[in-house]
Backbone as CSV, one residue per row, in Angstrom:
resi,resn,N_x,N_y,N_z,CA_x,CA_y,CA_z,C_x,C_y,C_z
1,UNK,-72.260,-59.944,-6.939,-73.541,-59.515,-7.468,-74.581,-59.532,-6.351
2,UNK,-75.427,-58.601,-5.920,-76.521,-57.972,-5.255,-77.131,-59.370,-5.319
3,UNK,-78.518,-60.007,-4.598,-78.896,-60.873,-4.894,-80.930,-59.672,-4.305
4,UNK,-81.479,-60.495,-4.764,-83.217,-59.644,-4.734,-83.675,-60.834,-3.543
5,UNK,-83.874,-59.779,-2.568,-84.585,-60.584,-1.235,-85.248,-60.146,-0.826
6,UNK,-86.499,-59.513,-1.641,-87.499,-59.592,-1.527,-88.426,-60.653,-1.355
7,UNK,-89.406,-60.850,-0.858,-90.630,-61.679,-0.664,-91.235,-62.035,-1.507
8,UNK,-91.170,-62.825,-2.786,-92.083,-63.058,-4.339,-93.575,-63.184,-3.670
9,UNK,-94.256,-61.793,-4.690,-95.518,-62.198,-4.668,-96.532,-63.408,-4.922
10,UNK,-97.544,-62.966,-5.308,-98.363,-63.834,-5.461,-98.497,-64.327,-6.803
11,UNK,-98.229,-64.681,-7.692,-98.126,-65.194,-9.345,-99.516,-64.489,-10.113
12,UNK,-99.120,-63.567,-10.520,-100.167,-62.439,-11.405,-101.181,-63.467,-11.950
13,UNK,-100.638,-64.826,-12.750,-101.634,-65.406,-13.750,-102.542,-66.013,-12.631
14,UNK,-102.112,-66.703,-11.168,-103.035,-67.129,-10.528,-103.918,-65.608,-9.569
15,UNK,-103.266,-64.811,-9.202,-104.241,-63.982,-8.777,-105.165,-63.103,-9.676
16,UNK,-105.117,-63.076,-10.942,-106.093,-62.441,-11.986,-106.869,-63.548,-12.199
17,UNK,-106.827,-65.166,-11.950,-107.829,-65.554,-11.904,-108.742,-66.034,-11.093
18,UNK,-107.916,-66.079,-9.767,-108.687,-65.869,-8.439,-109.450,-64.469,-8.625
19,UNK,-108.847,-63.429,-8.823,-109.571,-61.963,-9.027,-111.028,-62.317,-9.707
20,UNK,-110.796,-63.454,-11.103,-112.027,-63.351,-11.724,-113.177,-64.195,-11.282
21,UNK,-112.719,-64.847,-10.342,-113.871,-65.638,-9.890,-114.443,-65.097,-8.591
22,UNK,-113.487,-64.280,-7.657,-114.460,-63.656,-7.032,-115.431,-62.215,-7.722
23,UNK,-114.732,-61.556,-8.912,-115.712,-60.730,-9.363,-116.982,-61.660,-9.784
24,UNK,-116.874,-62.849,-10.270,-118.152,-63.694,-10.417,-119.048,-63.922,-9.425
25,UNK,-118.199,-64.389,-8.541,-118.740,-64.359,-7.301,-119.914,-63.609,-6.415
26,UNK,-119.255,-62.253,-6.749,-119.551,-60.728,-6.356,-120.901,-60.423,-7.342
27,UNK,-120.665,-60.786,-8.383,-121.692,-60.152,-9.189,-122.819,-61.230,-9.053
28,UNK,-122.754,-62.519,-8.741,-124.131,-63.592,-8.461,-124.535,-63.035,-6.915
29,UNK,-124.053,-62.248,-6.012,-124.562,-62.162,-4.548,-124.754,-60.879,-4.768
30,UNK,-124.502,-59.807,-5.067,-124.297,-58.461,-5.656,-125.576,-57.925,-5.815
31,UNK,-126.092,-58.266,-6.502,-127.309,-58.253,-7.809,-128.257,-56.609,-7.889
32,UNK,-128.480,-56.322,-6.448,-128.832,-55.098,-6.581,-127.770,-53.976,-7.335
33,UNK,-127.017,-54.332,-7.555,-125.551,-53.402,-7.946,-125.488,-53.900,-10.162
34,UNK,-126.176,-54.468,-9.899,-126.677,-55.251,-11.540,-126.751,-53.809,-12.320
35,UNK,-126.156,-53.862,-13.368,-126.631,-52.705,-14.328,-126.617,-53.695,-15.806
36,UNK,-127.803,-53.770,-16.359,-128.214,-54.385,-17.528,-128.398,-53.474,-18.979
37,UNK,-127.207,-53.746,-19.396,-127.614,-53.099,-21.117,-127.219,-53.506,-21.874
38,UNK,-127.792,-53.345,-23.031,-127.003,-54.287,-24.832,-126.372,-53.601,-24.754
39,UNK,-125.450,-53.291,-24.486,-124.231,-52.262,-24.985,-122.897,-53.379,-23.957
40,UNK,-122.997,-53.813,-22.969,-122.179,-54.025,-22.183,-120.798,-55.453,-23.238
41,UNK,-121.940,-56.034,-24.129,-120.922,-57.060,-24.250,-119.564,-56.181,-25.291
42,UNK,-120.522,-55.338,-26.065,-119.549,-54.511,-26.959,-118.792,-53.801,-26.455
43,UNK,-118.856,-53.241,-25.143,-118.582,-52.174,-24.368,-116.539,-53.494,-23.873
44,UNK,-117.168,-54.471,-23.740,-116.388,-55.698,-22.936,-115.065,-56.005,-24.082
45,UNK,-115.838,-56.196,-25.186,-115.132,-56.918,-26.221,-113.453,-56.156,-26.685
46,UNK,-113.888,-55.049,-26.695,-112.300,-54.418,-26.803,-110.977,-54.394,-26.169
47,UNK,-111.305,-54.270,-24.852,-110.702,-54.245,-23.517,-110.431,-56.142,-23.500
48,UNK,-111.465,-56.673,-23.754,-110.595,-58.198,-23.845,-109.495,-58.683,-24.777
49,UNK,-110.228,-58.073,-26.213,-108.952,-58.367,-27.561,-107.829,-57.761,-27.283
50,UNK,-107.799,-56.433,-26.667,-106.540,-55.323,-26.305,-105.541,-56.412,-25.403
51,UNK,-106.196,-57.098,-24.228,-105.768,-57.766,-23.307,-105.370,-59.028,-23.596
52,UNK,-105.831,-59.494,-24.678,-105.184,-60.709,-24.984,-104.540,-60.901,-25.765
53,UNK,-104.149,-59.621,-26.383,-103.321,-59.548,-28.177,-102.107,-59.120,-26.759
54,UNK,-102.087,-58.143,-26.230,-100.839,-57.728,-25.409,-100.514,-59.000,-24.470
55,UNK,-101.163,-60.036,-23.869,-100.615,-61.084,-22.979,-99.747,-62.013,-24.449
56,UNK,-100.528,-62.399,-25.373,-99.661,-63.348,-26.353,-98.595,-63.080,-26.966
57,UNK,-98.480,-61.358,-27.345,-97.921,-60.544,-27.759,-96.293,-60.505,-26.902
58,UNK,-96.715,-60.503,-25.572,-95.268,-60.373,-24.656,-94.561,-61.604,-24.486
59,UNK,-95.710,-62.870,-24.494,-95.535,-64.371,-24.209,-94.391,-64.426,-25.375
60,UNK,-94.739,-64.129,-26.619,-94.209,-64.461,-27.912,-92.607,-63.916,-28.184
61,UNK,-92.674,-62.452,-27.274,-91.400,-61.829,-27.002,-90.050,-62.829,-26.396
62,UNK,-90.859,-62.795,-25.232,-90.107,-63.773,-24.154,-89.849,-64.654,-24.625
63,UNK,-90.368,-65.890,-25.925,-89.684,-67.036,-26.071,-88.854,-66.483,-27.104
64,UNK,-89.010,-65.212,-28.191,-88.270,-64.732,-29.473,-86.847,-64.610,-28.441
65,UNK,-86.981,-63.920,-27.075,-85.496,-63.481,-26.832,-85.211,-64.838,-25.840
66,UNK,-85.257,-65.873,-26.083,-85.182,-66.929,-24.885,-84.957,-66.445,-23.372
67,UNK,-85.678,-65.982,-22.703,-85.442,-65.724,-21.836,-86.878,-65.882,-21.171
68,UNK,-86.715,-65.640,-19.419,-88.351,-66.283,-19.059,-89.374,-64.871,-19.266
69,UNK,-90.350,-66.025,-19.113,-91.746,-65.093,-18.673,-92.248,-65.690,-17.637
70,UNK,-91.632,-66.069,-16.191,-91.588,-65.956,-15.236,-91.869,-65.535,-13.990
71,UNK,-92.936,-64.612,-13.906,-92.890,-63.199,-12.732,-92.252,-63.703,-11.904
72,UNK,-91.876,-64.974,-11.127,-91.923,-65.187,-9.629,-90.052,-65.588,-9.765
73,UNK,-89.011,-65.739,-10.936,-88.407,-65.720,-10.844,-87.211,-64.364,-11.594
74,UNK,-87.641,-63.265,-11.510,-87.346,-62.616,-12.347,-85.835,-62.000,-12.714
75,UNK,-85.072,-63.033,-11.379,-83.684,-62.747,-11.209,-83.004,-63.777,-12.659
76,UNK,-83.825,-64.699,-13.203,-83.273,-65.873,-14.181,-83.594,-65.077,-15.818
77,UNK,-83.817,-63.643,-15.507,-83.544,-62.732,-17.114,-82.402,-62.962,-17.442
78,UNK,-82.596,-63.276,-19.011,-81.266,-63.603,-19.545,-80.658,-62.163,-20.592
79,UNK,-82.304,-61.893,-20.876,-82.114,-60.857,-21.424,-83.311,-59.366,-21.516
80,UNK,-82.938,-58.127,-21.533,-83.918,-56.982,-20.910,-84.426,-56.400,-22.606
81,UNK,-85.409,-56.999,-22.628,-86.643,-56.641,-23.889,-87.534,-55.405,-23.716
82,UNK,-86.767,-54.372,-25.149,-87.420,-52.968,-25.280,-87.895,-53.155,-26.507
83,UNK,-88.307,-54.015,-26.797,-89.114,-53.657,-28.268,-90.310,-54.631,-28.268
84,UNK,-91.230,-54.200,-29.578,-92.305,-54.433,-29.175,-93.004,-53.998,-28.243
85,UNK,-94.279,-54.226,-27.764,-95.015,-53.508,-27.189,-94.399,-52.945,-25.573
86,UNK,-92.754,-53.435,-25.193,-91.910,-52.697,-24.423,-91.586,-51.927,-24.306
87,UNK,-92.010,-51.064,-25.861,-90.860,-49.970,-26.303,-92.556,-48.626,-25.944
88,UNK,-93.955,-49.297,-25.159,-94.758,-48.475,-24.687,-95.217,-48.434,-23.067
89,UNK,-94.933,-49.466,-22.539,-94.931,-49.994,-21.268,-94.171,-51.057,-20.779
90,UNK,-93.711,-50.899,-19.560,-92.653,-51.867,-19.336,-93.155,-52.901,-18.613
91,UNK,-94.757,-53.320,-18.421,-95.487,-54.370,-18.210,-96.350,-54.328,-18.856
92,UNK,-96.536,-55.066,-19.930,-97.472,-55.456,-21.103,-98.209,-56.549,-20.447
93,UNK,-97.627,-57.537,-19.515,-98.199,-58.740,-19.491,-99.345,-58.566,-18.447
94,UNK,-99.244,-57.235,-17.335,-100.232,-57.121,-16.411,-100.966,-56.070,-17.128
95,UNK,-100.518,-55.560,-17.800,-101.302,-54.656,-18.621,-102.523,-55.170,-18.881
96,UNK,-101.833,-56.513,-19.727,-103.253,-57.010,-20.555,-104.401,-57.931,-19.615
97,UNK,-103.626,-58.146,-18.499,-104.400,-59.029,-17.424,-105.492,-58.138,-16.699
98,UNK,-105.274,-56.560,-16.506,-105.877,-55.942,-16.332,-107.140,-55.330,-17.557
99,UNK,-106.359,-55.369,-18.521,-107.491,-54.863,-19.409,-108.968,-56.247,-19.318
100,UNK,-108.336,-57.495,-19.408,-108.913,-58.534,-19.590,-109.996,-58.542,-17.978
101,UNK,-109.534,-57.921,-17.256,-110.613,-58.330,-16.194,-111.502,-57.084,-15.638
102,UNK,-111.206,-55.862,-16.501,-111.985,-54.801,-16.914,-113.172,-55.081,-17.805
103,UNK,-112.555,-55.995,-18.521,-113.449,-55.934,-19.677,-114.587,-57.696,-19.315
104,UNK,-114.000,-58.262,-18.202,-114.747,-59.304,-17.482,-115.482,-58.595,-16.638
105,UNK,-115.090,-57.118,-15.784,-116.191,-56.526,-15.116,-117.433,-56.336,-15.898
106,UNK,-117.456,-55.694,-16.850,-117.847,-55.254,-18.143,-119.314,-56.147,-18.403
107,UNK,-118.506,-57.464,-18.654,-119.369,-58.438,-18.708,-120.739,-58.950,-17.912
108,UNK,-119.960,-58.631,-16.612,-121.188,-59.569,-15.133,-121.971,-58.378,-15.158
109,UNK,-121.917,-57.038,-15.616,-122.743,-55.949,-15.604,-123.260,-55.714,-14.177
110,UNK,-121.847,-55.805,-13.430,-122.337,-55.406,-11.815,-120.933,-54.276,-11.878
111,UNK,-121.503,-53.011,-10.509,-120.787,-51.935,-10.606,-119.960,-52.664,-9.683
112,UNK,-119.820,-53.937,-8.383,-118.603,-54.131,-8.088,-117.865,-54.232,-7.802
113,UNK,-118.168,-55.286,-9.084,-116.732,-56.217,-10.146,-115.653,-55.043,-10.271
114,UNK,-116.147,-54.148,-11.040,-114.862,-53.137,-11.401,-113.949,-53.168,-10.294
115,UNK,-113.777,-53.355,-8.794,-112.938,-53.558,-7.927,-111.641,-55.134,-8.246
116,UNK,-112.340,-55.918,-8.651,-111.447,-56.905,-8.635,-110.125,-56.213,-9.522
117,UNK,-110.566,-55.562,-10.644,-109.844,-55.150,-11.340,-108.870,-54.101,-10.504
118,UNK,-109.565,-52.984,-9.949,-108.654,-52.082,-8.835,-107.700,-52.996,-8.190
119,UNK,-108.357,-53.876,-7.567,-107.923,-54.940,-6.550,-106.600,-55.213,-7.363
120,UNK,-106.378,-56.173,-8.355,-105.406,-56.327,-9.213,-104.265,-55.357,-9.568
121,UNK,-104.746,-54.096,-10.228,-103.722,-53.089,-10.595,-103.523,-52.180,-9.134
122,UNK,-103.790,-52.650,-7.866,-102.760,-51.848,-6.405,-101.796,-53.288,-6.192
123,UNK,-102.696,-54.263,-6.565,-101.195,-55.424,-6.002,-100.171,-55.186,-6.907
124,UNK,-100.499,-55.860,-7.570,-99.299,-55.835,-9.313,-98.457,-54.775,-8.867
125,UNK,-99.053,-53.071,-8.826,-98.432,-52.043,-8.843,-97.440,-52.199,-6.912
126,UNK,-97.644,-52.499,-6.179,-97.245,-52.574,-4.699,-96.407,-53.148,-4.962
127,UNK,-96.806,-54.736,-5.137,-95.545,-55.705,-5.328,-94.771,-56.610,-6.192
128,UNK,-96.008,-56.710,-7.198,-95.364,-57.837,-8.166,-94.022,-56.640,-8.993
129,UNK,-94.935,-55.304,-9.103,-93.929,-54.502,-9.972,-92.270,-54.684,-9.262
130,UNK,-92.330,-53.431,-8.123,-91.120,-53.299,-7.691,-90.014,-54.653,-7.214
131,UNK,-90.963,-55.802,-6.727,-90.123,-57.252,-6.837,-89.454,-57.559,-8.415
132,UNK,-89.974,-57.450,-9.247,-89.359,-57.246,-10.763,-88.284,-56.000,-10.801
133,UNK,-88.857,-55.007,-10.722,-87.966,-53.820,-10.646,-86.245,-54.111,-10.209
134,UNK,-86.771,-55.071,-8.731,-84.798,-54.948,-7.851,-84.486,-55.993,-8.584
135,UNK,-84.999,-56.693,-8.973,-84.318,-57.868,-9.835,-83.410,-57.684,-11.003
136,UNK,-84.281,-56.986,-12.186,-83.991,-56.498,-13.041,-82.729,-55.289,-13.216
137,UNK,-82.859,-54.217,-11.877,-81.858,-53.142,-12.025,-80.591,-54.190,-11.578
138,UNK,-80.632,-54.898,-11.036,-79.462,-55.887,-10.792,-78.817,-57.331,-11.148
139,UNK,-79.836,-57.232,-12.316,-79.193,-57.812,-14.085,-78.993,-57.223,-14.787
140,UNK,-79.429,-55.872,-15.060,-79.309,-55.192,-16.370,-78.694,-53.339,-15.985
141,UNK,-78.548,-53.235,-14.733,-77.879,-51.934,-14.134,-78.842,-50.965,-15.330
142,UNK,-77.371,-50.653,-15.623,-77.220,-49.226,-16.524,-78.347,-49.254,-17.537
143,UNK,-78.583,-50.199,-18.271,-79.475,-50.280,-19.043,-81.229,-50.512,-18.898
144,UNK,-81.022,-50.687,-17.688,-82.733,-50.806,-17.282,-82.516,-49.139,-16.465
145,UNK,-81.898,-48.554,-16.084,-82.251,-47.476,-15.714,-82.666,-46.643,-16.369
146,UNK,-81.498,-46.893,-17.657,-82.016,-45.883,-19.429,-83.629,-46.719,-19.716
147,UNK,-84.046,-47.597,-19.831,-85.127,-47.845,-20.205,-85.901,-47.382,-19.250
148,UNK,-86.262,-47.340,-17.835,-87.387,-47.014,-16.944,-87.544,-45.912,-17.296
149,UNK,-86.311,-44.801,-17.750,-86.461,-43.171,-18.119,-86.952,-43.191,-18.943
150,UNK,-87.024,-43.852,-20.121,-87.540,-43.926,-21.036,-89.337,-44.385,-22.114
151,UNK,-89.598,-45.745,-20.580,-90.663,-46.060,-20.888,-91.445,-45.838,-19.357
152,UNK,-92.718,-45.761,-19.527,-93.554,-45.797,-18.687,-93.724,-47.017,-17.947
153,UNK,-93.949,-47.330,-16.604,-94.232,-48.589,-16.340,-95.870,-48.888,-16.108
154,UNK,-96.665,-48.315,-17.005,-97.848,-49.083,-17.450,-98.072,-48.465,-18.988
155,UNK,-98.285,-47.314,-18.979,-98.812,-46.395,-20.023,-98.399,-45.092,-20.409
């Protein structure tokens, strides 16, 4: 069996929240870049519930099929989950990490914050993805190939 020797990234849950503290960051030194309106928290609120119903949502998967939710070890799949919100994107869990720090840009009402979020969905997409990717085609072959054809890997 192939073994994945790749370089493990950086752990999505700690860099989306490093991400969110420098968008905090950014938006207290920023300030000329400030855009202030009642609309922003409503504008926020969706993009967070979306993001946190899809992070609990996948969490809940992963323990239904015992197998990990892991990013940094993704060679220890026991088993390759297409249902549920899998059966629309084949990363739900950065999905929602992204929606969640869209909708934290949202919040500091600085134009940007919206980068941390960019910042986030080029890493994820560079490396955390395809480090998952060789892992996975070399636990699950044939059958993660039919699924990548099948599902999108965000949307």
């Amino acid at each position: 069996m192939k073994k994945n020797t790749a370089k493990k990234p950086i752990p999505p849950l700690g860099l989306a929240l490093s991400l969110a503290l420098v968008m905090k960051w950014t938006a207290s030194l920023a300030t000329s870049f400030t855009i202030v309106t009642e609309n922003n928290y409503w504008l926020a609120l969706p993009f967070i519930i979306v993001g946190l119903i899809s992070l609990v949502g996948t969490i809940y998967l992963f323990i239904q099929a015992h197998t990990t939710a892991n990013p940094t070890t993704p060679e220890s799949s026991s088993q390759l989950i297409t249902t549920g919100i899998f059966q629309y994107t084949r990363n739900p869990m950065y999905l929602g990490f992204l929606l969640c720090l869209i909708g934290w840009s949202l919040c500091l009402e600085n134009m940007l914050t919206i980068g941390g979020a960019a910042l986030f969905y080029w890493y994820i997409n560079q490396y955390q993805i395809p480090f998952e990717e060789k892992a996975l085609a070399i636990n699950f072959t044939t059958n993660y190939h039919q699924y990548c054809a099948r599902v999108r890997r965000w949307l």
